[in-house]
C-alpha positions as CSV (number, residue, x, y, z in Angstrom):
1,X,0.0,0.0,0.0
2,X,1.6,3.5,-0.8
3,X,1.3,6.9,0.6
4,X,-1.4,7.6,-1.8
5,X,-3.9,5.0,-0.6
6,X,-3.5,5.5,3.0
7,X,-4.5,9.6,2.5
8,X,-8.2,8.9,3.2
9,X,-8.9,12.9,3.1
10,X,-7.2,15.8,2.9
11,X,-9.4,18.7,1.9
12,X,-9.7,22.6,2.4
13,X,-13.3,24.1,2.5
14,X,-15.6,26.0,3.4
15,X,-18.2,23.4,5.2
16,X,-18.8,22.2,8.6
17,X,-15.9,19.4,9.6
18,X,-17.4,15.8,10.6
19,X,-14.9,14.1,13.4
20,X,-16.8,11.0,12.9
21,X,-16.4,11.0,9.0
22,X,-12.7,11.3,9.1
23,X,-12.4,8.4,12.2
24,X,-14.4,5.9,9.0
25,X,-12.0,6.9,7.4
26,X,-9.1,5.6,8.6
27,X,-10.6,2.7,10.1
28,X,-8.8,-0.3,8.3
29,X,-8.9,-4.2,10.5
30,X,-5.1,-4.0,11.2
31,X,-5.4,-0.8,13.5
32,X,-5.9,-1.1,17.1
33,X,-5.3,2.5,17.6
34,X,-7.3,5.8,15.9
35,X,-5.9,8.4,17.1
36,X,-7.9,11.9,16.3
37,X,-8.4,15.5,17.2
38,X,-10.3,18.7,16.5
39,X,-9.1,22.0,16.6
40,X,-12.3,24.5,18.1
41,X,-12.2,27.8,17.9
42,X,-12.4,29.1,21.6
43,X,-13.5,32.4,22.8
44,X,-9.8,34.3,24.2
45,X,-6.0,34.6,22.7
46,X,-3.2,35.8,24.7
47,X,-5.7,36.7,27.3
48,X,-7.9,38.7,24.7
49,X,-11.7,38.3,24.7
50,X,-12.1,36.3,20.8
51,X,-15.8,36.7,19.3
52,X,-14.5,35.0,15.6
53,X,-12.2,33.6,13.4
54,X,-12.1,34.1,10.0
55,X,-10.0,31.4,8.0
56,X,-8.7,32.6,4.7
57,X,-6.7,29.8,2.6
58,X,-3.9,30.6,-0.3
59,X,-5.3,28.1,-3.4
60,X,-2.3,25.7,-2.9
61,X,-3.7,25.1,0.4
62,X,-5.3,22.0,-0.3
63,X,-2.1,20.8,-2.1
64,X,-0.3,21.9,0.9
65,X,-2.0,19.6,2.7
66,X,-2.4,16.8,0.9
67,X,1.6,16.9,0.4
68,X,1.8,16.8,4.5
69,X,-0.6,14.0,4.8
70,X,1.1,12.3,2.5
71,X,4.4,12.4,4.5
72,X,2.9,11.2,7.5
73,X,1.0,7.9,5.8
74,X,4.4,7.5,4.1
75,X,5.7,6.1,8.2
76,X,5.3,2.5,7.7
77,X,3.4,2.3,11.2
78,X,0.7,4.2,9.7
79,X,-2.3,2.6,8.0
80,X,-4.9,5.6,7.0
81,X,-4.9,9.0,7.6
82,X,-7.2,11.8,7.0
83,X,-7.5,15.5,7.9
84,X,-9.5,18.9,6.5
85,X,-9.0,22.5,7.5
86,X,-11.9,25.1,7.1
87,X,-11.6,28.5,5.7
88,X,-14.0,31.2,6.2
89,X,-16.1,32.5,8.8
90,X,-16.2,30.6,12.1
91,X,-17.8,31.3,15.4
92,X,-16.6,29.8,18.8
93,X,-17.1,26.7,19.3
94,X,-16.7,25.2,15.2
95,X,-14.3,23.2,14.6
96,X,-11.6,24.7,12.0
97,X,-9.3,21.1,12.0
98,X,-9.8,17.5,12.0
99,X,-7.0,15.4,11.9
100,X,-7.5,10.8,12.3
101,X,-4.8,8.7,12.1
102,X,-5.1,5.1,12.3
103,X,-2.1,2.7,13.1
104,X,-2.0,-0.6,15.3
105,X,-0.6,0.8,18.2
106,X,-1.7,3.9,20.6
107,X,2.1,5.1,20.8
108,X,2.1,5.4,17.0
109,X,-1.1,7.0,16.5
110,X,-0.9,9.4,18.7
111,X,2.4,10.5,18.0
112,X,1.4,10.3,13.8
113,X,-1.8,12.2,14.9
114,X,0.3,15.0,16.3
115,X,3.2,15.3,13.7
116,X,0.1,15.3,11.1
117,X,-1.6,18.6,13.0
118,X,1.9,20.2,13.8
119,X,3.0,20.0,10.4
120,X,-0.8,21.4,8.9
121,X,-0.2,24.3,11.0
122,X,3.4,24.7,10.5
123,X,3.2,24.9,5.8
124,X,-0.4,25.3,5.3
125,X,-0.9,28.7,3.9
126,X,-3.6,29.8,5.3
127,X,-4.1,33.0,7.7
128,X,-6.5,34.1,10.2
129,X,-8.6,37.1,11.3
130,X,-9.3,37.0,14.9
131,X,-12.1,39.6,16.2
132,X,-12.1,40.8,19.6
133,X,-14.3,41.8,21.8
134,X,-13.4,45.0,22.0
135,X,-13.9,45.9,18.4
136,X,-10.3,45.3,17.2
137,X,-8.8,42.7,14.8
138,X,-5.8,41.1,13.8
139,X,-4.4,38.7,11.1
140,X,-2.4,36.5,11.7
141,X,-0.6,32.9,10.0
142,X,-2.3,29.8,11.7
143,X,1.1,28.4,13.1
């Protein structure tokens, strides 16, 4: 099985993200470990009240990310993975990444699980607007 076939998902859009979706994904009879995790938009940075995000992507974005989950389902231990980010306009509480990995062990997954999510945030081109709640706004690269 290569890289290819083990990158269940790996999309950039503008809908609602579906946890459970992207666990099916991965699930494959060899794996006793799915490892997944959602990043939610929560209502403070650096001690700043947060009322929204706004995600905008660059269009290589979803290449960007198909190129990362590739690398990680290239680790032998790995069976399936699958992960999405969201662009546009979210409100606290959505989720704006989900990431699954499936492998046979817990050690493995987990630690594919967080190389997968450290390395979307670290090359995906995509940059945020966070609104405050005291009128003001900033933009900022997701890393």
């Amino acid at each position: 099985m290569t890289s290819v076939d083990t990158v269940r998902i790996a999309e950039v859009g503008d809908t609602a993200l579906d946890l459970a979706a992207h666990e099916e994904a991965v699930a494959d009879p060899r794996a006793g470990a799915v490892v997944s995790f959602q990043g939610v938009v929560r209502d403070h940075d650096h001690g700043r009240g947060v009322t929204l995000l706004e995600y905008e992507g660059h269009p290589s974005a979803a290449a960007v990310l198909r190129e990362v989950a590739a690398e990680i389902a290239a680790d032998p231990e790995v069976y399936a993975v699958a992960v999405s980010h969201r662009v546009g306009t979210l409100r606290i509480g959505d989720v704006a990444l989900v990431a699954a990995v499936s492998t046979a062990h817990r050690a493995a997954a987990f630690a594919a699980c967080a190389r997968l999510v450290d390395e979307a945030k670290a090359r995906l081109p995509i940059w945020k607007r966070q609104v405050f709640t005291d009128g003001t706004e900033e933009w900022v690269n997701c890393p």
